[in-house]
C-alpha positions, -999 to +999 in steps of 0.1 A: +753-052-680+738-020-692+756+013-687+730+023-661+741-007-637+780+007-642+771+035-625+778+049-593+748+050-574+738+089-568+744+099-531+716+119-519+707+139-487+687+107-476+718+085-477+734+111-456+706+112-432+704+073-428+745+073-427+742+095-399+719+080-375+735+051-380+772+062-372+752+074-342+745+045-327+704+048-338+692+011-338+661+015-348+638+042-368+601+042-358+579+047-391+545+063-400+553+074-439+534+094-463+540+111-495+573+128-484+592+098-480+602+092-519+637+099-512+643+079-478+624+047-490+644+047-522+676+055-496+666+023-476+659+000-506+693+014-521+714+003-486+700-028-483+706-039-525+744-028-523+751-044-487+749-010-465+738-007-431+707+011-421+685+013-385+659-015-383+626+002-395+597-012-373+562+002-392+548+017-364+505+022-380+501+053-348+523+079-349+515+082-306+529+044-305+559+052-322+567+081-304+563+059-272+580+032-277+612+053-290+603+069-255+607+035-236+639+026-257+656+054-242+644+051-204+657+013-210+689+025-224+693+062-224+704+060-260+674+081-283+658+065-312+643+077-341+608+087-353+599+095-387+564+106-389+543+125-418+541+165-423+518+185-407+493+159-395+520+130-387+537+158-363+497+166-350+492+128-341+524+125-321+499+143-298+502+135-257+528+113-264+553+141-276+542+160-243+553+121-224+589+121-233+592+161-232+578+157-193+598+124-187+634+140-201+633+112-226+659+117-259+643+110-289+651+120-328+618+128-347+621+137-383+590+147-405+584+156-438+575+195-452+554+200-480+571+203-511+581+243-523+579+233-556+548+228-578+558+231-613+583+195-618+612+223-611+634+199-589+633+163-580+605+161-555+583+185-564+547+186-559+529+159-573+495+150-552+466+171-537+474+162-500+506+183-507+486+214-513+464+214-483+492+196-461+511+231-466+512+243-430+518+279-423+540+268-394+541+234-386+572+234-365+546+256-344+524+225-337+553+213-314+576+241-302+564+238-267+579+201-260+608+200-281+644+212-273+651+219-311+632+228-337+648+231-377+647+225-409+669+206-431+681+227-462+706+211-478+724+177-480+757+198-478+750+193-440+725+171-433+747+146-414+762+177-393+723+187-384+717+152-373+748+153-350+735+186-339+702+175-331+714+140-313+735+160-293+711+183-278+683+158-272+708+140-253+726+169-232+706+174-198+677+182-191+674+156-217+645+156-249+626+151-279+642+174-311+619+180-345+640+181-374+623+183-410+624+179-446+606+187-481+611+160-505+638+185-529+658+188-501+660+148-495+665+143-524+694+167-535+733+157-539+741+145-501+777+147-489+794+127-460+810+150-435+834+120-422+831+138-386+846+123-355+817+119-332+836+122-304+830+157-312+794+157-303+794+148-275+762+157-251+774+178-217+792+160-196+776+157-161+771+188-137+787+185-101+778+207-069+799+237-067+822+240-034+798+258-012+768+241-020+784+209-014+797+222+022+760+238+032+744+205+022+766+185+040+765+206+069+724+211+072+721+174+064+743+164+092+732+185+120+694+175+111+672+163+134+643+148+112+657+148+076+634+135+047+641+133+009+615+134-020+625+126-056+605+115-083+629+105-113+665+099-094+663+066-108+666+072-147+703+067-137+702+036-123+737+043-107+721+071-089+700+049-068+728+030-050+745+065-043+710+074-026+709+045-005+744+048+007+738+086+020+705+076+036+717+045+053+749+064+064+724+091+081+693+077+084+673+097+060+636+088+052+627+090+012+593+095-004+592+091-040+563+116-052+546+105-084+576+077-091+590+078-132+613+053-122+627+030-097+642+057-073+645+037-042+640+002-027+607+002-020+605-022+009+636-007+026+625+006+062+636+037+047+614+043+023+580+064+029+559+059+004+544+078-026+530+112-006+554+135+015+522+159+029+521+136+064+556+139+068+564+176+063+552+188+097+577+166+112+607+179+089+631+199+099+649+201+065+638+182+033+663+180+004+641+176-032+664+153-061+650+154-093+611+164-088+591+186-103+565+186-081+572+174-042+540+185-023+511+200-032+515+237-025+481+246-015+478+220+013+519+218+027+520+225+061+557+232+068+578+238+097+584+273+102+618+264+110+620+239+080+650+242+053+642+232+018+670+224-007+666+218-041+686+200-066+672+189-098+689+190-133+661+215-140+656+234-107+637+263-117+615+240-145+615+271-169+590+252-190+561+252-163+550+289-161+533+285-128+554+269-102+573+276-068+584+257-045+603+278-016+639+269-010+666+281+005+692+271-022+679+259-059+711+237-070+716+224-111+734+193-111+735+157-122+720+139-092+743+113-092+775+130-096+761+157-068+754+126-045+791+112-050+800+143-038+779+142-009+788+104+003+823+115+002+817+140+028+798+115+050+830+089+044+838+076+082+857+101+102+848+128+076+820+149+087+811+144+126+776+132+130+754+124+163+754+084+158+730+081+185+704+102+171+711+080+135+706+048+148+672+062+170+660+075+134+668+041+118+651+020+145+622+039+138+621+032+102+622+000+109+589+000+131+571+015+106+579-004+082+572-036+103+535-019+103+534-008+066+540-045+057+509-056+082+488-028+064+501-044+033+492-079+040+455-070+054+446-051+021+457-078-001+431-104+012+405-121-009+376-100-013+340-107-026+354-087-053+384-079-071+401-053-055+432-030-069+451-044-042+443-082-043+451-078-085+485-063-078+493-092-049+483-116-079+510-097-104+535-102-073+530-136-076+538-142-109+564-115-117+605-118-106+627-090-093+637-083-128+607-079-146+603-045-164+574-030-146+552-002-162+527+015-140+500+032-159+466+030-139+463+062-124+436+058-097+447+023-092+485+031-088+490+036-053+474+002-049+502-012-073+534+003-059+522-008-021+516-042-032+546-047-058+578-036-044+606-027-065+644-032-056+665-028-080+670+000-104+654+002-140+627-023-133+600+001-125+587+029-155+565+054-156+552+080-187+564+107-167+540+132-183+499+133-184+489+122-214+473+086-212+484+053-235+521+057-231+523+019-215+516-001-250+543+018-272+568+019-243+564-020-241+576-022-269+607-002-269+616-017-238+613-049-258+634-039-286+660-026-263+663-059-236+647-085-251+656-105-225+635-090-201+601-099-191+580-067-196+546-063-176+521-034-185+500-022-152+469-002-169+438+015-165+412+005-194+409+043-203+441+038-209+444+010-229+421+021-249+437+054-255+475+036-265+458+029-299+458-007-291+453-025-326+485-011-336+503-020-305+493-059-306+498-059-340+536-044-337+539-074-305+533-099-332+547-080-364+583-074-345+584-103-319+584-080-288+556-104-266+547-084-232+519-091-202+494-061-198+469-064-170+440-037-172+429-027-143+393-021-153+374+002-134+347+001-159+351+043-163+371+073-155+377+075-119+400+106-117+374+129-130+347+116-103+372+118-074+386+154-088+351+166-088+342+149-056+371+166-037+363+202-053+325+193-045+323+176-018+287+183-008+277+193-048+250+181-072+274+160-087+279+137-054+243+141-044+233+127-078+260+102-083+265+118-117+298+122-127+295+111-171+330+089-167+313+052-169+320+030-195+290+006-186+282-022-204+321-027-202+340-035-233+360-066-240+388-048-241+412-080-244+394-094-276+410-060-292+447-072-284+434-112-301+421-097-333+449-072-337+484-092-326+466-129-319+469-121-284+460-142-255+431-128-247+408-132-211+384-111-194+382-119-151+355-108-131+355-138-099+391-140-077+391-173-079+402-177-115+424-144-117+459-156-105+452-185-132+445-162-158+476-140-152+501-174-151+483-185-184+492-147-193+528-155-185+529-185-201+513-171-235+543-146-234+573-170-227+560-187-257+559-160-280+526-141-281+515-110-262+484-114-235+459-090-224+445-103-188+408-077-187+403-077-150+369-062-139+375-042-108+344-027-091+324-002-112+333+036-105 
């Protein structure tokens, strides 16, 4: 054995970093390398030839896939994963998705590399291709400062592991997020030390409560209501949250609209529940408490009561990071929703708060007729058409989908038409992006995978965006990392929310008159032959209802076996 094999291996900032995300419970890094990964491959190679343990690295070939499927880890688990993408233009291809799990309050570690400082072979690292010169960005932490809680560099491997437990603990301290952390190759590749710190120590913040008085006014308004209603849009990222809703509202009777659903909020086919759009209902409220919503109604239509009380109570109330908002309420409240509803329930315990039980059970017989109606209205829409319609493909996906599938909703125009026809009833089976930017579904997939693999996971999408999730890397990851999911596109053969955008600011414009709206994708693509070539995908394209609820339980089947399935249903033409 030569001297060189006696040695002790050299413990560098890399081996810190890796060290620390995995005493951090980080199961898995999400990677799209470069040049300014010397130092963490070597770190990697290193653990696994001496027996150490490292996160699972899953090759992730678009930086927006990565990105989303650490995003769909977390709203699984609430644990954050790890991205590691590549300088300047790595961090620019994070794109939308970036702006996804900022918007959805998703954790998620992102680490990219910094241009070397050095040009002249002065330290380990130093410049040593082109790319570095013109990769030198004047601020690159600049490119994503507006969707990230923390932004910093890593300097020295003195404290790299205390800067990861820095950064892990304020991505995961409410209002959760995405933090950018980064590294030139010197400083990955300097003397790393191990900070043996107890992690107990870094803790995220524990859950907010209600203060005294707000508890005691909400109580109070809610129980001398007439017509209460509640809006929330992402209660449900706490599954534990949702059982604590439907205690308060079965105890008095409250209606629930879930506006622009993230998650699974509330049972949707509980004669409760109001659907996806408060506006009908506000004229009729006489106080409306908002849970976790950053949007409830759309201002510049809401036609409230004048005598109408508006409570807000939201882990972000004020939503600092949107500029232009308001929503007028009497009291704006920060607190975890769940521990602010255990507080609540308690003061509607039997005996504890006095409530007119006559006027309860009138509100919940009412619920009940309506919903008796809603599920007529339901039934109607889902008959065979000449055509597919949005609703008679989502009574197909009820068909061939359990309580327990893992649900993602990303068809936009189409969505309405999927959460009517596809009720969800228990927590953390229903997922949305949470933000605006399109192709979160394919990534998320993927995480949600990793994280249950268990679970059956079913991707509801539009074809704009299934083609913007990058989809030869997504099929390809299915196959590359055994994580087999269902997506049905709902193809509309164009973009519809431009056309109806346009038609609702225009109604009588040249635009309508014309029919000329540039947003069709005619001839259509076969978009499922994409998913085949990339991940060996079952692949098949629908056009007559006859054959689609075939095609979707060949779908099914494809994935119980092992490979991912795209089922390309052509919907009418926008």
């Amino acid at each position: 054995m030569s001297d060189q094999d006696d040695r002790i291996p050299e413990y560098t900032a890399a081996d810190a970093l890796n060290d620390a995300l995995v005493q951090a419970g980080v199961s898995y890094i999400f990677l799209n390398s470069g040049t300014d990964y010397p130092a963490i491959i070597e770190s990697w190679a290193k653990s696994e030839a001496l027996g150490r343990s490292k996160p699972e690295i899953i090759i992730s070939p678009h930086e927006t896939v990565a990105i989303s499927a650490a995003q769909g880890f977390a709203q699984v688990t609430g644990r954050p994963q790890a991205v590691f993408v590549h300088v300047d233009v790595g961090t620019q291809n994070l794109g939308g998705a970036l702006h996804n799990a900022y918007r959805c309050r998703t954790p998620v570690f992102i680490l990219a590399g910094l241009s070397p400082y050095t040009i002249e072979g002065e330290q380990k690292g130093s410049r040593s291709a082109f790319i570095q010169f013109i990769q030198n960005a004047e601020d690159q932490a600049g490119i994503v400062r507006g969707y990230t809680k923390m932004n910093c560099e890593l300097k020295s491997g003195k404290n790299t592991q205390q800067m990861v437990y820095r950064a892990l603990q304020i991505a995961d301290s409410e209002p959760k997020g995405p933090v950018y952390i980064m590294a030139t190759r010197e400083a990955l590749a300097e003397e790393g030390r191990e900070s043996n710190a107890r992690l107990d120590l870094w803790s995220p913040i524990a859950p907010l409560g209600l203060d005294g008085e707000s508890v005691n006014l909400l109580a109070d308004a809610l129980a001398h209501a007439q017509n209460p209603l509640i809006i929330t849009s992402y209660l449900g990222r706490n599954p534990e949250a949702v059982s604590e809703l439907v205690d308060l509202c079965e105890r008095l009777a409250i209606r629930v609209v879930e506006a622009n659903p993230v998650y699974m909020n509330f049972p949707t086919d509980h004669p409760l529940h109001c659907g996806n759009t408060a506006q009908p209902l506000l004229k009729d409220a006489d106080l409306i408490l908002v849970i976790d919503c950053d949007l409830p109604w759309m201002p510049a239509s809401a036609k409230l009561r004048e005598d109408c009380r508006v409570f807000y109570l939201d882990i972000d109330p004020l939503k600092e990071s949107i500029p232009v908002w308001y929503i007028p309420s009497e009291r704006f409240m920060k607190a975890d929703s769940c521990t602010a509803l255990r507080q609540l329930n308690t003061c509607f315990a039997p005996k504890a708060t006095s409530l007119d039980e006559a006027l309860v059970v009138e509100r919940y017989d009412r619920a009940e007729r309506q919903l008796a109606t809603r599920l007529e209205q339901r039934t109607a829409a889902r008959q065979q058409q000449p055509q597919i319609t949005a609703e008679y493909l989502s009574a197909c996906v009820q068909e061939v989908i359990d309580e327990d599938t893992l649900l993602l909703c990303e068809a936009i125009t189409s969505t309405n038409a999927i959460i009517k026809q596809i009720p969800r009833s228990k927590p953390g089976t229903f997922f949305d992006s949470g933000g605006s930017s399109l192709g979160w579904f394919g990534g998320a997939a993927i995480g949600m995978k990793l994280a249950d693999p268990k679970k059956d996971v079913v991707a509801l999408v539009s074809d704009g965006v299934y083609i913007f999730s990058c989809p030869t890397a997504v099929y390809w990851m299915a196959r590359r990392y055994q994580t087999p999911f269902l997506t049905v596109i709902y193809n509309n053969q164009g973009w519809n929310a431009p056309r109806v955008a346009t038609k609702g600011q225009h109604p009588d414009g040249y635009a309508v008159k014309a029919n000329s709206f540039w947003s069709s994708f005619d001839p259509p693509a076969r978009l499922d032959l994409v998913a085949e070539a990339a991940g060996g995908a079952f692949a098949r394209t629908v056009e007559a209802p006859e054959d689609l609820l075939p095609a979707l339980q060949e779908g099914r089947a494809a994935v119980k076996a092992g490979r991912p399935a795209v089922i390309n249903v052509l919907l009418p033409p926008v």
